[in-house]
BALOBA-1460 file (C-alpha; in Angstrom, 3 decimals):
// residues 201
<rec num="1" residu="x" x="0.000" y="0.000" z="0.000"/>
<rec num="2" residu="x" x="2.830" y="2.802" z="1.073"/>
<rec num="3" residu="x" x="5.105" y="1.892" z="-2.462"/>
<rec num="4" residu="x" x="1.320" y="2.709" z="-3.988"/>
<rec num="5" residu="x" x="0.950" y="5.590" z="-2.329"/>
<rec num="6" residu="x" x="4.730" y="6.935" z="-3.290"/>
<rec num="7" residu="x" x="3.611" y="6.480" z="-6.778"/>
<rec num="8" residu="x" x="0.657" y="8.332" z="-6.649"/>
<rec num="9" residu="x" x="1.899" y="11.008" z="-4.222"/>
<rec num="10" residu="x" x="5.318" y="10.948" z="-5.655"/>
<rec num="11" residu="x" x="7.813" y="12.930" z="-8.394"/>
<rec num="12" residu="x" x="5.096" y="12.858" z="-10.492"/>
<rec num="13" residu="x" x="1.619" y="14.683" z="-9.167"/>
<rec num="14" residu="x" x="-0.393" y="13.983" z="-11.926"/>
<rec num="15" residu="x" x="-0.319" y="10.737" z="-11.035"/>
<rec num="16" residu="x" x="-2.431" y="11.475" z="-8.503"/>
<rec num="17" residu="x" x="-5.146" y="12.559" z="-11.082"/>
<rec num="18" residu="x" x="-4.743" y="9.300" z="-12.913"/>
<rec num="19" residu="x" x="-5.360" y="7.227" z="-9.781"/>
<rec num="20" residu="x" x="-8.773" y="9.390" z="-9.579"/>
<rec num="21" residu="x" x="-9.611" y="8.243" z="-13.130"/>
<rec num="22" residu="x" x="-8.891" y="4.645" z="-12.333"/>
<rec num="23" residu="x" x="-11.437" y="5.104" z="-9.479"/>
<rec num="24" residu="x" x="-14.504" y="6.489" z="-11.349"/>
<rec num="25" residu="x" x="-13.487" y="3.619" z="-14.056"/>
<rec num="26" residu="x" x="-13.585" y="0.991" z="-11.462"/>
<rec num="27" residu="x" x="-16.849" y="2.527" z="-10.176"/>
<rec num="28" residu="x" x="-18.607" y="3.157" z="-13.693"/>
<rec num="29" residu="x" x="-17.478" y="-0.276" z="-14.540"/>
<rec num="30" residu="x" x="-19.500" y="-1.868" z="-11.170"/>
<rec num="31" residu="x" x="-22.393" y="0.503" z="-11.276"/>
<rec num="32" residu="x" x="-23.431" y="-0.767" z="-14.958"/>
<rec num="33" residu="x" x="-22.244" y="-4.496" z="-14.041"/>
<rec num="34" residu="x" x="-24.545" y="-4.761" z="-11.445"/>
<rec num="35" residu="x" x="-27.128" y="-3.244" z="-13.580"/>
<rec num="36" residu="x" x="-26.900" y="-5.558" z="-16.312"/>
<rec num="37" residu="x" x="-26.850" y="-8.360" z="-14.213"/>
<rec num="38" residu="x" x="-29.831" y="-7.399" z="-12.523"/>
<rec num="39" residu="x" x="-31.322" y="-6.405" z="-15.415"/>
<rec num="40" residu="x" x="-30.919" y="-10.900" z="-16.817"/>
<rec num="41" residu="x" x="-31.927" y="-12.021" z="-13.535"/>
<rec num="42" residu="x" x="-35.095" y="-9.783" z="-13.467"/>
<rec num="43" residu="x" x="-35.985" y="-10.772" z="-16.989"/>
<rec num="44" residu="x" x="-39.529" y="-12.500" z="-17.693"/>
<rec num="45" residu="x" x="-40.747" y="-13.372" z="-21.386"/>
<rec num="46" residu="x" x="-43.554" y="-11.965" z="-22.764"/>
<rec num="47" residu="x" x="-46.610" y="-13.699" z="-20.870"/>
<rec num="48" residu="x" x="-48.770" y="-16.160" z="-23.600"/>
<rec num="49" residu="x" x="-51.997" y="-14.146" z="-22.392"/>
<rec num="50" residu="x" x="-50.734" y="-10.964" z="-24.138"/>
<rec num="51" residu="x" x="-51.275" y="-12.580" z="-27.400"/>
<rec num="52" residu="x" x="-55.288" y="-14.095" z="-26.146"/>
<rec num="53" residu="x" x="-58.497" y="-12.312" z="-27.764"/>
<rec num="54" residu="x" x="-59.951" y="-12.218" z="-24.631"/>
<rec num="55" residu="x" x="-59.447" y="-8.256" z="-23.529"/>
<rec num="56" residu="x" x="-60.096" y="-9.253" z="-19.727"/>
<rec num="57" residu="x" x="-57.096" y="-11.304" z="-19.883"/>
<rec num="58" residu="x" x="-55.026" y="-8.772" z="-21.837"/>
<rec num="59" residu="x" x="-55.246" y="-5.962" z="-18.898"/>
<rec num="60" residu="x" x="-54.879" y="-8.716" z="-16.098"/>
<rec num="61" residu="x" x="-51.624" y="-9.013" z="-17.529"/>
<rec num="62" residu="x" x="-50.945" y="-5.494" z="-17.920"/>
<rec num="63" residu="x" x="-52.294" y="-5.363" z="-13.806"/>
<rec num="64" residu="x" x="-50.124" y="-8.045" z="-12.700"/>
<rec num="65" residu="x" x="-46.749" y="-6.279" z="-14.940"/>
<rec num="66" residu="x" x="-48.288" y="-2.878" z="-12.865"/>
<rec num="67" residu="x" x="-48.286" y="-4.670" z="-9.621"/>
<rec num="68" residu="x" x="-44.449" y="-6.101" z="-9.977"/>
<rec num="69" residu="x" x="-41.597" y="-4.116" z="-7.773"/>
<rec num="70" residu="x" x="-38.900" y="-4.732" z="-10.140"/>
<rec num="71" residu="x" x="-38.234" y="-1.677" z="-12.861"/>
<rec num="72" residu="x" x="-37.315" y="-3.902" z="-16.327"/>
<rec num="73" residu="x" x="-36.893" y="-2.333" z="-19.469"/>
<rec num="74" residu="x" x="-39.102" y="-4.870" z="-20.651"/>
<rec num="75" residu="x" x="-41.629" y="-4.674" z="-18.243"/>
<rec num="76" residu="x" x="-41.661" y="-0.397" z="-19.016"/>
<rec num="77" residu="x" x="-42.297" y="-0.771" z="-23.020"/>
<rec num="78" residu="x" x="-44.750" y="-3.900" z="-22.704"/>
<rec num="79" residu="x" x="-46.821" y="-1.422" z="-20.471"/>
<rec num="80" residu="x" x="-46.422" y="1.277" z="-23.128"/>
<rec num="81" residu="x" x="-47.126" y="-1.102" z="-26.067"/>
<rec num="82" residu="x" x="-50.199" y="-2.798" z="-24.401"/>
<rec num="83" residu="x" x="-52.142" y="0.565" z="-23.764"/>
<rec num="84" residu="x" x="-55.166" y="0.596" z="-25.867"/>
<rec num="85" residu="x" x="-54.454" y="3.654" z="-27.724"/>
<rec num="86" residu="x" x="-50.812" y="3.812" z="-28.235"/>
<rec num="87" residu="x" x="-49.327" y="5.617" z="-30.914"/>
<rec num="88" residu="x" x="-45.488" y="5.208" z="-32.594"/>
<rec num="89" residu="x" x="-44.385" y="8.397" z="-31.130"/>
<rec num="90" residu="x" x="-45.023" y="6.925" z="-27.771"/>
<rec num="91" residu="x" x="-43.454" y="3.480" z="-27.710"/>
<rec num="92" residu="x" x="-40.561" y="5.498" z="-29.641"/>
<rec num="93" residu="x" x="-40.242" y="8.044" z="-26.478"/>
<rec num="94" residu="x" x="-40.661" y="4.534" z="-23.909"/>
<rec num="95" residu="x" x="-37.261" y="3.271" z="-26.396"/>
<rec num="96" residu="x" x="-36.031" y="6.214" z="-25.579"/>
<rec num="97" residu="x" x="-36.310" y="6.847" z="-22.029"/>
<rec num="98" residu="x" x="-35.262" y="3.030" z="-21.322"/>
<rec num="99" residu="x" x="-31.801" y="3.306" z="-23.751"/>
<rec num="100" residu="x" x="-30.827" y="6.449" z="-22.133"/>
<rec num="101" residu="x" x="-31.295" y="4.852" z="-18.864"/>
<rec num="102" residu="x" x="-29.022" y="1.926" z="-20.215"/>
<rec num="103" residu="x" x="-26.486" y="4.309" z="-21.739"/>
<rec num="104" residu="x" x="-26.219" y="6.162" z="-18.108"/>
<rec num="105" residu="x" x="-22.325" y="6.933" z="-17.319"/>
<rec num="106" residu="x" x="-20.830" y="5.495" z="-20.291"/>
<rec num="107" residu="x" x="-19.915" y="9.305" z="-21.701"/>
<rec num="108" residu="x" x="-17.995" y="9.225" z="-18.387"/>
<rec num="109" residu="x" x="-15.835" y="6.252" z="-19.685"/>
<rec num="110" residu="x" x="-15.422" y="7.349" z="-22.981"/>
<rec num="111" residu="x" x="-14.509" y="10.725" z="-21.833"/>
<rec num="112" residu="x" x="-11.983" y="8.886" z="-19.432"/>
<rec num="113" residu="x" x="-10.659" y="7.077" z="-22.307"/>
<rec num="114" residu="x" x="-9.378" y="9.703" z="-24.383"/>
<rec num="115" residu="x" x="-8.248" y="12.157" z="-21.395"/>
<rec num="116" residu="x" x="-6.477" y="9.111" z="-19.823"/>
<rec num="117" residu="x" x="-3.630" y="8.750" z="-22.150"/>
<rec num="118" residu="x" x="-3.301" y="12.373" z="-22.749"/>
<rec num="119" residu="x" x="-2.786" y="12.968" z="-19.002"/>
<rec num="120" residu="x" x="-0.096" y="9.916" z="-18.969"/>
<rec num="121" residu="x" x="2.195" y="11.432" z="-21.532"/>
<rec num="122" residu="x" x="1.410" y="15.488" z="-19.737"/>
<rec num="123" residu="x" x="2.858" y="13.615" z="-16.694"/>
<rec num="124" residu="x" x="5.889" y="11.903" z="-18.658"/>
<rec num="125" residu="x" x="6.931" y="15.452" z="-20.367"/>
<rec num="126" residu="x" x="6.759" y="17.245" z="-16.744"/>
<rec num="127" residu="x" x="8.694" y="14.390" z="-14.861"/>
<rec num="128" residu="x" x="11.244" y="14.100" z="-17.682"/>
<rec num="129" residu="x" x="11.680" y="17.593" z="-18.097"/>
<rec num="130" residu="x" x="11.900" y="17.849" z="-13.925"/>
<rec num="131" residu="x" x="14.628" y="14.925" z="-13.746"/>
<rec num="132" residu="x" x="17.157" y="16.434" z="-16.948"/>
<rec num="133" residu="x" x="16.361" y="20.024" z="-14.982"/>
<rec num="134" residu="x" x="17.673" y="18.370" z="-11.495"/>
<rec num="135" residu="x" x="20.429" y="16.573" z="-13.407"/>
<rec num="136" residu="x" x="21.182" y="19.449" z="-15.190"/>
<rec num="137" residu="x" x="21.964" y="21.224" z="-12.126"/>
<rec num="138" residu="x" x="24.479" y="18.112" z="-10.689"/>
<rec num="139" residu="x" x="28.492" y="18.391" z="-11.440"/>
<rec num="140" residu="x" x="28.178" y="15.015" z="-12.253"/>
<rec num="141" residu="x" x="25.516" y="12.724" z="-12.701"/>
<rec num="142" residu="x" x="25.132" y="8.953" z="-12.504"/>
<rec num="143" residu="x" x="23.295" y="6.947" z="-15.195"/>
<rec num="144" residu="x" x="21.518" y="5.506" z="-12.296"/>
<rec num="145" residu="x" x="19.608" y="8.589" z="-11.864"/>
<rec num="146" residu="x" x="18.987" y="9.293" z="-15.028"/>
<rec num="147" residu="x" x="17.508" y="6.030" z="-15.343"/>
<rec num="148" residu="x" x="15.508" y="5.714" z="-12.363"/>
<rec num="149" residu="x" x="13.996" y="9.894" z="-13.090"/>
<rec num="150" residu="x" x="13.053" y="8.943" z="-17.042"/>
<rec num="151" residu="x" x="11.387" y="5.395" z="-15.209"/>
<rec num="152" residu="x" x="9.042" y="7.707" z="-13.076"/>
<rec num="153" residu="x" x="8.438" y="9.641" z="-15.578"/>
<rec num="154" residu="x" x="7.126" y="6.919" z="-18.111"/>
<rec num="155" residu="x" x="5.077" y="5.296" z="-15.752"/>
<rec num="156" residu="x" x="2.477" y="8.039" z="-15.851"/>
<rec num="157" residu="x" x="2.087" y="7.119" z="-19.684"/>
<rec num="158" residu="x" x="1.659" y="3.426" z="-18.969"/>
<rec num="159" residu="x" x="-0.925" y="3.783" z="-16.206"/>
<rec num="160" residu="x" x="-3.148" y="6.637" z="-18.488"/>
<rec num="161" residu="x" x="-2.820" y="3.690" z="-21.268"/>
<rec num="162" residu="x" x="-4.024" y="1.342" z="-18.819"/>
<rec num="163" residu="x" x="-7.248" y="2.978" z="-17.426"/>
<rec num="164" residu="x" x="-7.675" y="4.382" z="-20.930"/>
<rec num="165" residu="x" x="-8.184" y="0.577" z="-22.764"/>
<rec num="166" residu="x" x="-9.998" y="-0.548" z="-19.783"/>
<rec num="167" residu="x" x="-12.535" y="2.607" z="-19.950"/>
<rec num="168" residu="x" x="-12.891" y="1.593" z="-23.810"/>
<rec num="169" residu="x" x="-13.508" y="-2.191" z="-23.141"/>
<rec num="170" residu="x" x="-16.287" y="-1.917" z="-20.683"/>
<rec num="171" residu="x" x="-17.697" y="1.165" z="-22.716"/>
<rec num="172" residu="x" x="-17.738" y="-0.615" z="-25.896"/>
<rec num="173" residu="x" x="-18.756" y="-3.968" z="-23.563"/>
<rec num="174" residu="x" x="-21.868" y="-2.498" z="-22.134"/>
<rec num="175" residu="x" x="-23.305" y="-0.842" z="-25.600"/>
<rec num="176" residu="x" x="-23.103" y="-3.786" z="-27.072"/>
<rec num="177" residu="x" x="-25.336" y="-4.869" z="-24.702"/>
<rec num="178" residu="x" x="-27.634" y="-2.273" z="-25.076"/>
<rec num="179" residu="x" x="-27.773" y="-3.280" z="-28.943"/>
<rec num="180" residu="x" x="-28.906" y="-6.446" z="-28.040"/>
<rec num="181" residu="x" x="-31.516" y="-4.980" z="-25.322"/>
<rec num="182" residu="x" x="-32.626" y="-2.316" z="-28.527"/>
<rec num="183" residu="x" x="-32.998" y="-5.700" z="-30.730"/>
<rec num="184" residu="x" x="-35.063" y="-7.609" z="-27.905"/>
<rec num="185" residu="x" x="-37.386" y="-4.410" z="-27.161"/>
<rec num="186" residu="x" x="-38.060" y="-4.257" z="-31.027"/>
<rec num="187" residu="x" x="-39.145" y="-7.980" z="-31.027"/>
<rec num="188" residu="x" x="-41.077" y="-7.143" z="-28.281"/>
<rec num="189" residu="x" x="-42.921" y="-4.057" z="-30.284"/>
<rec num="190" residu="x" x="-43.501" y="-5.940" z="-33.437"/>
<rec num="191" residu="x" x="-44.886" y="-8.752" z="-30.973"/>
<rec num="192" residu="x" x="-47.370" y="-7.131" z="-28.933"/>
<rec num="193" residu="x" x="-48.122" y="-4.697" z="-32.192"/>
<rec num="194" residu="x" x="-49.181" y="-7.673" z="-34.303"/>
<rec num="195" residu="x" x="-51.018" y="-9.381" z="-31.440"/>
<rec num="196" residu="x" x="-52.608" y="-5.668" z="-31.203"/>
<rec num="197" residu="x" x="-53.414" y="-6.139" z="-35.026"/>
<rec num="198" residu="x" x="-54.793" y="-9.506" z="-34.746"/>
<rec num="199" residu="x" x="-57.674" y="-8.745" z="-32.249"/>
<rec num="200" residu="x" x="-58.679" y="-5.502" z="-33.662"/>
<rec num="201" residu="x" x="-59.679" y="-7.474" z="-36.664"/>
């Protein structure tokens, strides 16, 4: 823990604002994990009664989906789809509202992935250019300083390329999720839709 702290604390400051970064990664990263895995174990298919004549049966389901704790994205745009009179603009804006709510914080991790690198090399050019300075100002200096000053230095570009393709794994991890949650919503619209269809005849 202490030879972590000297590296974050150390010649190099900035490093300090890369171990921040690695932070709101690591917390992005379990905020929309725990989401997604909620949102698979809270999943139910699209009850057979949805697709009966019978109205009476139709808005007991719709009662019973109203009645449920849980907040599913499913469970949001079958209650949009199954009202009597809805409209495209409506189960467009339910789309909507539910993707957004998928797509929370991942602007943060692709911000985080393009500063992260940036601030890595910042920190490289202001250690290096601090270590030649101090040698600089030395009678003589030893390659062992030199060495262990540049070393410091280059770290701060290896952890910003760390947190950086981390940030743009899970980021490009959890929207491809959310294309396959888009793809099951629109099953679930053409679904319900043509069941819709199909009893208004």
């Amino acid at each position: 823990m202490q030879t972590v702290l000297d590296l974050i604390l150390g010649q190099n400051p900035l490093m300090l604002l890369l171990f921040g970064l690695s932070v709101i990664t690591v917390a992005v990263v379990f905020d929309r994990t725990l989401f997604w895995v909620f949102s698979v174990v809270q999943y139910r298919p699209i009850p057979p009664a949805i697709y009966e004549s019978d109205e009476s049966k139709r808005k007991l389901v719709i009662a019973q989906l109203k009645m449920k704790n849980h907040k599913h994205y499913t469970k949001e745009l079958l209650l949009t789809c199954l009202q009597p009179l809805v409209n495209k603009e409506q189960i467009a804006q339910a789309v909507s509202e539910q993707v957004d709510m998928m797509s929370s914080r991942l602007g943060m991790l692709d911000l985080i992935a393009k500063i992260a690198p940036l601030v890595g090399i910042l920190g490289t050019v202001i250690g290096m250019a601090v270590s030649f300075g101090g040698i600089s100002a030395l009678v003589t200096a030893s390659p062992a300083a030199i060495s262990n000053g540049i070393s410091v230095a280059l770290r701060t570009t290896a952890y910003g390329l760390i947190i950086s393709i981390a940030a743009s794994i899970a980021s490009a991890t959890f929207r491809k999720f959310i294309r396959r949650a888009v793809l099951k919503m629109g099953r679930i619209i053409c679904e319900t839709q043509h069941s819709h269809n199909l009893n208004n005849v």
